[in-house]
N, C-alpha and C positions, 0 to 999 in steps of 0.2 A: 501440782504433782507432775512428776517429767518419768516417763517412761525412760528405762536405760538398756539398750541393748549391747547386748551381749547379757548383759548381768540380769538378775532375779531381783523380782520385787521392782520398788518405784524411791524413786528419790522426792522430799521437800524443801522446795525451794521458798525460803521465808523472808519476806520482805516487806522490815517494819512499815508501817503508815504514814507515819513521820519521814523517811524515807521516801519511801514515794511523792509525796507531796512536794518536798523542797526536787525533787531529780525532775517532777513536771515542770515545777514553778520555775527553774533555772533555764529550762528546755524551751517554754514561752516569753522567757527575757524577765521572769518576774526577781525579785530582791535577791539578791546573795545572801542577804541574812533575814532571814524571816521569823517576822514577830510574835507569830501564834499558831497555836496547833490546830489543825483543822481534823472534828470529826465529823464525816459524812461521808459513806461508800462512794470510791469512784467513778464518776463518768464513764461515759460508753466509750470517747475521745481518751479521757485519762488511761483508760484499761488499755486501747491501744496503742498509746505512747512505750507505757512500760510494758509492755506487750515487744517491741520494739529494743528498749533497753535488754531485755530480756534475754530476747535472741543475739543479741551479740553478746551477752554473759554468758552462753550455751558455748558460742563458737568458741570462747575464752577457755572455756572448762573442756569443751572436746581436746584443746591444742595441750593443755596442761598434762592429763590421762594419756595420750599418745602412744607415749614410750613402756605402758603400762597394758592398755587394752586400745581395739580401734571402739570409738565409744559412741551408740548414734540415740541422739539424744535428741527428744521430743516432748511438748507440750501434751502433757495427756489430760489435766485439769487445769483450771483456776476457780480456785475460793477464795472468797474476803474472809469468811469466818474460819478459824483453825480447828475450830471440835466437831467442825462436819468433814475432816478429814480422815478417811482410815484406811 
């Protein structure tokens, strides 16, 4: 969840599993094309990687909004599961 300031309410930022795993796996020098889908909650390591990814998706999306709102955008949650989101 990302806090937005100026604006009301909160933004979710969702970011498939499968996703994640090939953006760590490329990040650690693992396959370019990867053979299988891995389920099991993130690392303490992996959270912080795309923790990382993350934050410069923010700065990307502040620069985008710019011309529209000044936008100060903030990590206010992360969950792995989406139904304890409200």
């Amino acid at each position: 969840m990302l806090a937005v300031e100026p604006l009301e309410g909160n933004w979710i930022l969702d970011i498939a599993p499968t996703l994640s795993y090939s953006i760590i796996d490329r990040m650690l020098g693992g396959d370019p094309d990867p053979n299988e889908a891995i389920r099991r909650p993130l690392t303490e390591i992996e959270n912080r990687l795309i923790g990382r990814v993350v934050e410069l998706f923010l700065v990307q999306l502040k620069n985008s909004w710019e011309n529209i709102v000044e936008l100060d955008l903030t990590i206010e949650k992360v969950e792995s599961n989406p139904q304890l989101v409200q």
